[in-house]
C-alpha positions as CSV (number, residue, x, y, z in Angstrom):
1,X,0.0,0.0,0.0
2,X,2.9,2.3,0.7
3,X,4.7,1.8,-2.1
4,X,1.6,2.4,-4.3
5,X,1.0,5.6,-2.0
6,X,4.7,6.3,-3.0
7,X,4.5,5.8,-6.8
8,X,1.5,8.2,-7.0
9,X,3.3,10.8,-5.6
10,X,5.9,10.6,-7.8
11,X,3.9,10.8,-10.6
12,X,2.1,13.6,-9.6
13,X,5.2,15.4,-8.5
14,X,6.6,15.0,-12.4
15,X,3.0,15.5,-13.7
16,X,3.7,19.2,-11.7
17,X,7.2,19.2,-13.2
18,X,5.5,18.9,-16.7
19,X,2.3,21.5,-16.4
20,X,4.9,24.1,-15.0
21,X,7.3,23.4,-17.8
22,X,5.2,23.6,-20.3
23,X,3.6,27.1,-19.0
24,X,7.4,28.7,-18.5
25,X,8.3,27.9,-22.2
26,X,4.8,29.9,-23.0
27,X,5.8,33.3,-22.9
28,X,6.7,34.2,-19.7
29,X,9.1,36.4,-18.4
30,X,11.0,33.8,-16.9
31,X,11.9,32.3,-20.0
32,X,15.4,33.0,-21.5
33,X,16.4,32.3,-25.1
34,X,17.2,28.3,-23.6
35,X,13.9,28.9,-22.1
36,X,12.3,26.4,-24.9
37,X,14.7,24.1,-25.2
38,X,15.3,23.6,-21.1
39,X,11.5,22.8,-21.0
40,X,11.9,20.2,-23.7
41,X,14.2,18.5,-21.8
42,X,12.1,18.7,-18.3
43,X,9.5,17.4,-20.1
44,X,11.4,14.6,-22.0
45,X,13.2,13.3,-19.2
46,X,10.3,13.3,-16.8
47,X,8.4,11.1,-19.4
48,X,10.7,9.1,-19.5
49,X,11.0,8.9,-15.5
50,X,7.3,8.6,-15.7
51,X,7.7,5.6,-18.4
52,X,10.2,3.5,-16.5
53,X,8.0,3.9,-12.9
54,X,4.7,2.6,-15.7
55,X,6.5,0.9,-18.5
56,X,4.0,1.1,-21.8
57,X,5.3,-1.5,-24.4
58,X,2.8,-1.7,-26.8
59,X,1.5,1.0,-29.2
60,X,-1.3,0.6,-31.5
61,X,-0.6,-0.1,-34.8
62,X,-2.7,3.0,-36.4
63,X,-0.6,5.3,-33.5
64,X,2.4,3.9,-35.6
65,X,0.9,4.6,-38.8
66,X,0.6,8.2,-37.5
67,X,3.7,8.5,-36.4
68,X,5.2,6.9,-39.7
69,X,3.1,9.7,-41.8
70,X,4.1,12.3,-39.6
71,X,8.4,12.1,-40.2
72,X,7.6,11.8,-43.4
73,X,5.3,15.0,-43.6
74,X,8.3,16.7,-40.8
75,X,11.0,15.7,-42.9
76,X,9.1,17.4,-46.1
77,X,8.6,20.5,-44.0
78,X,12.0,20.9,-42.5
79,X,13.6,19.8,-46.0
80,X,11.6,23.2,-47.1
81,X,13.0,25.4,-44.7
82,X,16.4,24.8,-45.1
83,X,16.9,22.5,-42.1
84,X,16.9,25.7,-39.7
85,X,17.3,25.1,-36.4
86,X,13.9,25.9,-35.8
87,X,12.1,23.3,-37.8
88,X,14.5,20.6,-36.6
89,X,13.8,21.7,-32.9
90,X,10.1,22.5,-33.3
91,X,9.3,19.0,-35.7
92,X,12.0,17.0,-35.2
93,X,11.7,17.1,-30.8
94,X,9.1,18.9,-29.8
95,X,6.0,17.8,-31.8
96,X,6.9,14.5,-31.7
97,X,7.7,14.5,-27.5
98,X,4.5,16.0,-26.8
99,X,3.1,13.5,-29.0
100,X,4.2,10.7,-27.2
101,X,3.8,12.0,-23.6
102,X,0.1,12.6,-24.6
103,X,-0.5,9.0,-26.0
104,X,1.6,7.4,-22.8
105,X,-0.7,9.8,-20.5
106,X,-3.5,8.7,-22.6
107,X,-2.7,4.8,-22.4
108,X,-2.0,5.0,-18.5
109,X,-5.5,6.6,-18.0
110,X,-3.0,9.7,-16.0
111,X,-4.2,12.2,-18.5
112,X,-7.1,13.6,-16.1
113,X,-5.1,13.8,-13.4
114,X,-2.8,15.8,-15.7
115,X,-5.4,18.2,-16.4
116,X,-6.1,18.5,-12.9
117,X,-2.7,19.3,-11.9
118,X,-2.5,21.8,-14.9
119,X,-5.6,23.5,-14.0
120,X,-4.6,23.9,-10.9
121,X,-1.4,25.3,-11.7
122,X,-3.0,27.9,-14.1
123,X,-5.5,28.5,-11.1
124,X,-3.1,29.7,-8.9
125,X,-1.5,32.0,-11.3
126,X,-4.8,33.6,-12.5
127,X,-5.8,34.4,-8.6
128,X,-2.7,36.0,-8.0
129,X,-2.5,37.9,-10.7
130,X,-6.4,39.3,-10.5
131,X,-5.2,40.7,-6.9
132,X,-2.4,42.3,-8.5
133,X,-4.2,43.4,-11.8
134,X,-7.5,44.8,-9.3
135,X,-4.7,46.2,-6.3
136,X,-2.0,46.9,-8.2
137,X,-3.0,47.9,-11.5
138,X,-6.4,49.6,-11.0
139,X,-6.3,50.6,-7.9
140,X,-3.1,51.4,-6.9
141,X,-3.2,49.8,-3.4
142,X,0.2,47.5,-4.2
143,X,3.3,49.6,-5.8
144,X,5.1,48.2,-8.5
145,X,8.8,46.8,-7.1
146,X,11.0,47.1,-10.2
147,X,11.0,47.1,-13.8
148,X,11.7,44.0,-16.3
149,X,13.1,44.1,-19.7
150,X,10.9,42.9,-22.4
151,X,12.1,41.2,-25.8
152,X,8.6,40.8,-26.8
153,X,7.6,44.8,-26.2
154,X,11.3,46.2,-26.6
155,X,11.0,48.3,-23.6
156,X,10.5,48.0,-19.7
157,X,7.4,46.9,-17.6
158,X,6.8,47.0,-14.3
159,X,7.2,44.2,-12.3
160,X,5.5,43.3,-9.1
161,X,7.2,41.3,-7.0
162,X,8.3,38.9,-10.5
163,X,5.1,37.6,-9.4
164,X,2.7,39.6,-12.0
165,X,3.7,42.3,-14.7
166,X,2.3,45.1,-16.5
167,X,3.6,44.6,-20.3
168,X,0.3,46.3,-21.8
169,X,-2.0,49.1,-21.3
170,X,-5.4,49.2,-22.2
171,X,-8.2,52.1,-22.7
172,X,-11.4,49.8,-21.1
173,X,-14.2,50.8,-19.3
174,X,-15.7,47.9,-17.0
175,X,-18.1,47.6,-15.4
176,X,-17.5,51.3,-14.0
177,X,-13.7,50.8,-13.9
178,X,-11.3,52.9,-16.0
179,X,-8.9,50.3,-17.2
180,X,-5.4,51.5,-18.0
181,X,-3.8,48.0,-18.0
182,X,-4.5,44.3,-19.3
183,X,-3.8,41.3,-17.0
184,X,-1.3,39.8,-18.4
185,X,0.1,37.8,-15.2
186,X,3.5,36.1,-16.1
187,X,3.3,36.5,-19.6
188,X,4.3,38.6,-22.3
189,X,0.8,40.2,-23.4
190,X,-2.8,39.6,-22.2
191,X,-3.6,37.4,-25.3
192,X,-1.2,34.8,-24.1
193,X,-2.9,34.4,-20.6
194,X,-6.2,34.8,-22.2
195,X,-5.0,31.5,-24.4
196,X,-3.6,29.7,-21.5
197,X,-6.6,30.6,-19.2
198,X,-9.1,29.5,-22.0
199,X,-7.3,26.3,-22.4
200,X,-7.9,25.6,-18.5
201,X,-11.4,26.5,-18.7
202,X,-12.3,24.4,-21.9
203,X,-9.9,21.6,-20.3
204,X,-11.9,22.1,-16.9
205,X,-15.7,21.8,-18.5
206,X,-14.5,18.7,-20.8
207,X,-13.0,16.5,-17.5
208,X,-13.0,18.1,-14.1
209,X,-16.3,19.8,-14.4
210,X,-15.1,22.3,-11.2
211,X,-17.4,25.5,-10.4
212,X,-14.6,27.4,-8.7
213,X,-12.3,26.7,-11.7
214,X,-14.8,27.7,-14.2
215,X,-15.3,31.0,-12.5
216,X,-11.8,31.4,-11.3
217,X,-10.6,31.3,-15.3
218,X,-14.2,33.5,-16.7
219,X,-12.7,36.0,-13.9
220,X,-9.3,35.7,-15.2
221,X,-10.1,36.0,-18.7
222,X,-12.3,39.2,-18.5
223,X,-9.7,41.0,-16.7
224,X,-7.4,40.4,-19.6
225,X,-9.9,42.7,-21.6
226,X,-8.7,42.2,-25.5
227,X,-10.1,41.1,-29.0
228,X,-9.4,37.2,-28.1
229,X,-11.2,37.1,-24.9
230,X,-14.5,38.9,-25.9
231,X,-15.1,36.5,-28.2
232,X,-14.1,33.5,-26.1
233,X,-17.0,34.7,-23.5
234,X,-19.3,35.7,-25.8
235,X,-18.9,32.0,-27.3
236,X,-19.2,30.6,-23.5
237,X,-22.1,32.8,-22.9
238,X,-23.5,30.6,-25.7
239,X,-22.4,26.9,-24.5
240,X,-23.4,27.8,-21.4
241,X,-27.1,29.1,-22.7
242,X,-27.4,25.9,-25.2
243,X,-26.3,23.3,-22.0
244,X,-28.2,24.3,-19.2
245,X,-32.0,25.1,-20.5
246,X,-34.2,22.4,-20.5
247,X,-35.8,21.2,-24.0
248,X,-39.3,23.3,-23.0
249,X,-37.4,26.7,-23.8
250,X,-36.3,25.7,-27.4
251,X,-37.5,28.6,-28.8
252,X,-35.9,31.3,-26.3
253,X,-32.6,29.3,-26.8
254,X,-32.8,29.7,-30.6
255,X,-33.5,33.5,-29.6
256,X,-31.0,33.9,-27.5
257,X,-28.2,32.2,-30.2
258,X,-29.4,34.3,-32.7
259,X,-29.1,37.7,-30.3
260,X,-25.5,36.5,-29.2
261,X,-24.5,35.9,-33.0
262,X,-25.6,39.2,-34.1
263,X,-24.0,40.5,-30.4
264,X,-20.6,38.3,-32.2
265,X,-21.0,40.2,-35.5
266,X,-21.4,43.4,-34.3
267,X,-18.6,43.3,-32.2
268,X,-16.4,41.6,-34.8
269,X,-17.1,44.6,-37.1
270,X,-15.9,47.2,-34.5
271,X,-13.5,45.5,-33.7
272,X,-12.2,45.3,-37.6
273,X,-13.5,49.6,-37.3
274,X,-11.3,50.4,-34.5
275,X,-8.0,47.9,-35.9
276,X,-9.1,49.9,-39.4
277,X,-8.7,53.8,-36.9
278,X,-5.5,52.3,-35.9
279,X,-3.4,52.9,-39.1
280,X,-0.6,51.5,-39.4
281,X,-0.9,48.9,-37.3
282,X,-4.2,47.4,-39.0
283,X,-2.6,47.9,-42.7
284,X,0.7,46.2,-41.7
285,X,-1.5,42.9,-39.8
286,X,-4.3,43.3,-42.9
287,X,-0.9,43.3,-45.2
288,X,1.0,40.3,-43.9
289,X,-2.2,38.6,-44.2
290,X,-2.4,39.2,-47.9
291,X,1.5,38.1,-48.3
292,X,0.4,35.0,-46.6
293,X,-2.3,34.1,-48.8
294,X,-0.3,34.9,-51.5
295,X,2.6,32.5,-50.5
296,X,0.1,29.9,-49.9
297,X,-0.9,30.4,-53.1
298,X,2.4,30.0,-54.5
299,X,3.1,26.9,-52.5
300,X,0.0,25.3,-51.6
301,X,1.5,21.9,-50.8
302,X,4.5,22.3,-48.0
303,X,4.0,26.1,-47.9
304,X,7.1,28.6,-48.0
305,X,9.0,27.2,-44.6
306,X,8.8,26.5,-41.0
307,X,7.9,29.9,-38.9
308,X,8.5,31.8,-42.1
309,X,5.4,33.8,-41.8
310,X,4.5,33.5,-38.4
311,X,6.4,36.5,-36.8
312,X,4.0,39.8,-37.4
313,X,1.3,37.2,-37.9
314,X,-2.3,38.3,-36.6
315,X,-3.4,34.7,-36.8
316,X,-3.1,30.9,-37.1
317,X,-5.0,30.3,-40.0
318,X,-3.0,31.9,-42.6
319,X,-0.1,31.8,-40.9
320,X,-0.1,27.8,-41.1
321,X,-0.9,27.9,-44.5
322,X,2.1,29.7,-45.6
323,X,4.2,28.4,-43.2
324,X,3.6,24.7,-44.7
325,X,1.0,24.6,-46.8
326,X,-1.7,21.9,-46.8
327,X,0.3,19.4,-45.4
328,X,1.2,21.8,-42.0
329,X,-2.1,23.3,-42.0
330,X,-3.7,19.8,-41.8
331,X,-1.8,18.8,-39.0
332,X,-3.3,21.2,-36.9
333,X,-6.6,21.5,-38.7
334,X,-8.2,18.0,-39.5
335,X,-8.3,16.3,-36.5
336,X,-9.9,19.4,-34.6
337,X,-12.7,19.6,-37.6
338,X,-12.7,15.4,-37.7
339,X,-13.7,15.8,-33.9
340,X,-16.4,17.8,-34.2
341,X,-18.1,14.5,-35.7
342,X,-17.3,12.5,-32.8
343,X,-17.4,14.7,-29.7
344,X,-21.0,14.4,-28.2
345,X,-22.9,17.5,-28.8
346,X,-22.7,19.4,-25.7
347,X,-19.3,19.6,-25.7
348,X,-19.3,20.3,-29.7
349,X,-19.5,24.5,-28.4
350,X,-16.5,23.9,-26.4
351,X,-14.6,22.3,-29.0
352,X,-15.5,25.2,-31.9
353,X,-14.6,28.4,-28.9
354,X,-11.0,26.7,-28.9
355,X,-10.6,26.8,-32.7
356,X,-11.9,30.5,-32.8
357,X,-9.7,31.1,-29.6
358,X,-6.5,29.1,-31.3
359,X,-7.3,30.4,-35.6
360,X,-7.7,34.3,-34.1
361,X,-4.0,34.0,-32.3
362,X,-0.6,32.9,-33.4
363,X,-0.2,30.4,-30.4
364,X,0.6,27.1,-33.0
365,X,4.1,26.6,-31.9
366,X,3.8,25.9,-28.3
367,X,4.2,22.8,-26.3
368,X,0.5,23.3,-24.9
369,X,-1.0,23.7,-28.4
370,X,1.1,20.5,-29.4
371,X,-0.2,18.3,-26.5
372,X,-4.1,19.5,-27.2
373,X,-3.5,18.9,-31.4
374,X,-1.8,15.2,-29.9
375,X,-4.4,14.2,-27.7
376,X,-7.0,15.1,-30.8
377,X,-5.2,13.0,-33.1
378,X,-4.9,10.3,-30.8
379,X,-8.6,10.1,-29.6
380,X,-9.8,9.8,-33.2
381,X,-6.8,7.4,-34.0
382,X,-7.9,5.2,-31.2
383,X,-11.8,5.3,-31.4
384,X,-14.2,3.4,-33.7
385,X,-16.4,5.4,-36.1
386,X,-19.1,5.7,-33.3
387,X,-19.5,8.8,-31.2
388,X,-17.3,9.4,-28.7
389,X,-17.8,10.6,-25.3
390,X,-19.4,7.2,-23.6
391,X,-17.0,5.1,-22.2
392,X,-13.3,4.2,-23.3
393,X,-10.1,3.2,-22.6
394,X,-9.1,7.1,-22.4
395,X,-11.4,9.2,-20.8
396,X,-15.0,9.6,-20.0
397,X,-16.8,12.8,-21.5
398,X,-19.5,12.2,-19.2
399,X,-17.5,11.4,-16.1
């Protein structure tokens, strides 16, 4: 019994090792230029710490058949680009280590207590940083303690306590509140921590089905207060209204859709009104849009090269696409609109805000995006043509 007691801590304690690995190579200020690479290795050797405490010898013969297709479709890719030390890091280590610590997760049924153990983490730093962001920044109550350097800005933030920064300010009004600055936490702009803290409240409605969590990350990502997040709750707002009315108010449910859509819409357009008042920031994002259409276009199969386009980037979509074409683009794509036939339909909402959430940023080349585009690929890889979300060796939607 002890020894079992043992082993589960253990695997808990790297399972911790992982989650905060992968959120310090996410844009934090804590991550130096070996920032990436040092949390590659954390996470490589902890799975394999975690493989020899629960060897897994077996792997399913269509995961090999993915894993087969996918050095072929890497090696295409990073042939493209020149074999730059980005490719070969990015495809040649990363992907496929995130891959394989998803599917061994996966196998010994440890991915929800993964998810646990990352929510939790991502918890944590959202409380802290809404006392900050509501003492700190708006209030004025806590004083800033120093100033950081920023690579990502090119200037100085302040710094409280290397706890929470203040890398972007912000003209908001809510609810009565003049808001000079976005909460950002530990990252490098507010649209990061609005990714991450979506990613823990999708992750948290799919498996752990928490209250405090939910509200905890809604709290988080309305303090954040950019483009990403108000359509990430105005898309929640809309799971939520579709997944807790009973059958009986069918017709205000279909009202209320259609209000929030034309809410969506009108919001989408301002938004695309004030980017437009901007200047030159709007005709430089709305211009390396068109080059990356237009490279795409040139190269529709394997694109123009790895990360080629993403830098200035104002999103995923088109970003992919010229990056590596079809076959890149796929990757991240088909497996996310393949689930949406297989996911039962109240989770179908939750599924479609993390596409808008991840096609509206540039967030594709990130340890945490590479676990959620694994665990997609395996599911659907591992499952039968029925529906999934019953029972099965991997999770339980349900549950």
């Amino acid at each position: 019994m002890k020894i079992i007691s043992v082993k589960k801590k253990i695997i808990n304690l790297l399972l911790l090792v992982i989650s905060l690995s992968i959120i310090y190579s996410f844009g934090t200020f804590y991550t130096n230029k070996l920032g990436q690479i040092i949390s590659l290795l954390v996470i490589f050797f902890s799975s394999i710490c975690l493989w020899i405490i629960d060897p897994l010898i077996s792997i399913s013969k269509k995961m090999l058949s993915y894993f087969i297709f996918y050095v072929f479709g890497a090696l295409v890719l990073i042939t493209r680009s020149g074999f730059s030390s980005f490719s070969v890091f990015m495809l040649g280590f990363a992907f496929p280590i995130c891959t394989w610590l998803t599917y061994f997760l996966l196998q010994k049924n440890m991915f929800k207590n993964f998810i646990f153990i990352f929510d939790n983490v991502v918890a944590i730093i959202a409380v802290v940083s809404m006392l900050f962001w509501l003492f700190g920044s708006i209030l004025h109550v806590i004083n800033s303690t120093s100033v950081v350097y920023s690579n990502w800005n090119s200037g100085f933030v302040k710094s409280y306590y290397n706890i929470y920064f203040e890398p972007q300010n912000a003209n908001r009004n809510l609810f009565g509140f003049q808001i000079g600055v976005r909460n950002s936490a530990i990252f490098f702009e507010s649209t990061l921590a609005t990714f991450v803290f979506g990613c823990a409240l999708i992750s948290n409605d799919l498996f752990l089905k928490k209250i405090r969590y939910r509200l905890i990350f809604l709290l988080a990502i309305i303090t954040t207060t950019n483009t990403t997040s108000i359509f990430l709750l105005l898309l929640y707002i809309l799971y939520l209204i579709f997944n807790n009315l009973e059958t009986k108010y069918k017709t205000l449910i279909i009202l209320l859709g259609i209000i929030i859509g034309i809410i969506i819409l009108f919001l989408l357009f301002q938004v695309m009104r004030s980017k437009e008042n901007d200047g030159t920031s709007y005709e430089v994002r709305s211009s390396h849009m068109i080059d990356e259409l237009k490279a795409f276009i040139l190269s529709p199969i394997y694109g123009q090269g790895f990360n080629r386009f993403t830098n200035g980037s104002s999103n995923s979509i088109c970003a992919l696409a010229a990056d590596g074409g079809v076959l890149l683009w796929g990757l991240y794509y088909v497996p996310l609109i393949w689930l949406l036939r297989k996911i039962p339909k109240n989770n179908i909402m939750l599924l479609i805000i993390f596409m808008v959430m991840f096609s509206i940023t540039v967030m594709q080349y990130t340890f945490l995006v590479f676990i959620i585009i694994s665990f997609a690929w395996i599911v659907l890889l591992n499952t039968s043509n029925t529906s999934i979300g019953i029972k099965n060796n991997y999770y339980d939607w349900e549950k």
